[in-house]
VMD Tcl script that draws the C-alpha trace (Angstrom):
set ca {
  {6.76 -2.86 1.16}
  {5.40 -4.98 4.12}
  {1.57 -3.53 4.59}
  {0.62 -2.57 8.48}
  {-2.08 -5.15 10.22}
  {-4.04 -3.81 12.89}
  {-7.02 -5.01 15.37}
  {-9.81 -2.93 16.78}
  {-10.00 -5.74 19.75}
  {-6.75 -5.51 20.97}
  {-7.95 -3.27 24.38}
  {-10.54 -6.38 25.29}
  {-8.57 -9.57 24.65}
  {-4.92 -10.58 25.30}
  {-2.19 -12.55 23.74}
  {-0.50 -15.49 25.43}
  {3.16 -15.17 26.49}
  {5.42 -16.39 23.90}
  {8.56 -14.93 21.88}
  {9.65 -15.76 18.74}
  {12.56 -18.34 18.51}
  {15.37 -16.24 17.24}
  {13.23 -13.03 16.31}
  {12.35 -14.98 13.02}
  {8.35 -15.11 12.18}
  {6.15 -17.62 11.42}
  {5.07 -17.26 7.95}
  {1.07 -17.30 7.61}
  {-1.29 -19.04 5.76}
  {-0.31 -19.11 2.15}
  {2.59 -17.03 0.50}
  {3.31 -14.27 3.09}
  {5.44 -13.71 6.15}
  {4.76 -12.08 9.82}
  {7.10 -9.25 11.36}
  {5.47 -10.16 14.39}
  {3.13 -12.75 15.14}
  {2.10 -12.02 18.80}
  {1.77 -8.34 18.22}
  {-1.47 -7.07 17.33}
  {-0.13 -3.93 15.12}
  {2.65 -5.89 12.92}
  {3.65 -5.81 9.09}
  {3.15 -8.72 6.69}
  {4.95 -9.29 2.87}
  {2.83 -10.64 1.21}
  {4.53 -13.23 -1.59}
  {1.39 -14.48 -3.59}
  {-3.10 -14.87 -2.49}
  {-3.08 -14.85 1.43}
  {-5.36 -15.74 4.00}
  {-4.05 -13.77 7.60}
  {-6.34 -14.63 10.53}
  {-6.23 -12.48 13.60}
  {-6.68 -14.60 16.49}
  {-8.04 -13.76 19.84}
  {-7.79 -15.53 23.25}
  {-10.41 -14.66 26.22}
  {-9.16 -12.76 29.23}
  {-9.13 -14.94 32.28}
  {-8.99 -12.84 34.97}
  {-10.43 -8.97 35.09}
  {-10.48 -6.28 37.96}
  {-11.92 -3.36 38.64}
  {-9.43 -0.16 38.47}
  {-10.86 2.75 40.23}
  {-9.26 6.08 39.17}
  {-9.22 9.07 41.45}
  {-7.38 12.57 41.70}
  {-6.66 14.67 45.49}
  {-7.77 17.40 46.08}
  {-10.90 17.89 44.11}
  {-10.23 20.13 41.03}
  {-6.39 19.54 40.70}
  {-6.53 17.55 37.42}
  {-7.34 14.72 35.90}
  {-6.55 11.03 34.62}
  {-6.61 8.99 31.78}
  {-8.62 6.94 31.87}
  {-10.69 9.16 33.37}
  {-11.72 9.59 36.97}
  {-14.01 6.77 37.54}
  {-13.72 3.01 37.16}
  {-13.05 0.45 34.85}
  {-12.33 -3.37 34.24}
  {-8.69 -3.90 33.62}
  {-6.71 -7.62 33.28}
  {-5.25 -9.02 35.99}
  {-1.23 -9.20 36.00}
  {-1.44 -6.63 32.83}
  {0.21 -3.44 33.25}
  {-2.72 -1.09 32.08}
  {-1.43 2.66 31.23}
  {-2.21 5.96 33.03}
  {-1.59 9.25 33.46}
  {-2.34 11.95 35.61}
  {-2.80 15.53 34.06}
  {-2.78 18.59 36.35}
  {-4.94 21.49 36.66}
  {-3.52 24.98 36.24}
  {-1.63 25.82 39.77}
  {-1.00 22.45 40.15}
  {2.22 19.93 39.47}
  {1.77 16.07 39.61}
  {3.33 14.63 43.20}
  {3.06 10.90 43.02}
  {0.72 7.35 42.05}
  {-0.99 6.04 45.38}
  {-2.18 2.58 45.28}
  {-4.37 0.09 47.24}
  {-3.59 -3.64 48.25}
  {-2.94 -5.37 44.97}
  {-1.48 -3.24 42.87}
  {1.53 -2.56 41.46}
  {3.44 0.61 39.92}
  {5.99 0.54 36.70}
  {7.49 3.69 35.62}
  {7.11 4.75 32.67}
  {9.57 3.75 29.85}
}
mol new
graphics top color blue
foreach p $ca { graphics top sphere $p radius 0.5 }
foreach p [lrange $ca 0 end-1] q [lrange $ca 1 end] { graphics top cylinder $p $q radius 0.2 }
display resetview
């Protein structure tokens, strides 16, 4: 049975944009094949003594994301309330969690920002 790969890093760095050709892997280094090359949490079969690499690329661009709730006291977000550096052209995951007596209405943004709903 394949066993799971998985990176601690994978919040800080991104992968560049590229699909498989057909939706067959690559095989690594040595005797072992790849579910997934460009995903960070993947399987591998491993045929004979493997070397797997995990390789990282820097992210180019960063911006600050600056999370809020209205009124004060009617939940809360994760991430929290507060800000953080985020990538640039990434979709970055939130959620907004509502105090008791409260119900969530809607995502405001700024200039520059964009929201996807969520799958």
């Amino acid at each position: 049975m394949p066993r799971p790969i998985a990176t601690s890093e994978s919040k800080r760095f991104r992968y560049p944009d590229t699909t498989l050709k057909n939706g067959v892997s690559r095989p690594a280094l040595g005797g072992a094949s790849i579910e997934d090359v460009y995903n960070a949490n993947t399987s591998i079969a491993i045929h004979d003594e493997t070397k797997v690499t995990a390789n990282f690329a820097q992210i180019d661009k960063t911006a600050t994301l600056t999370m809020a709730i209205t009124p004060d006291n009617s939940g809360t977000t994760d991430p929290v309330v507060g800000t953080l550096t985020v990538p640039v052209d990434a979709y970055t995951q939130i959620q907004a969690i509502p105090a008791d007596g409260y119900f969530f209405e809607k995502w405001t943004v700024t200039d520059g920002a964009k929201i996807k709903d969520s799958l």
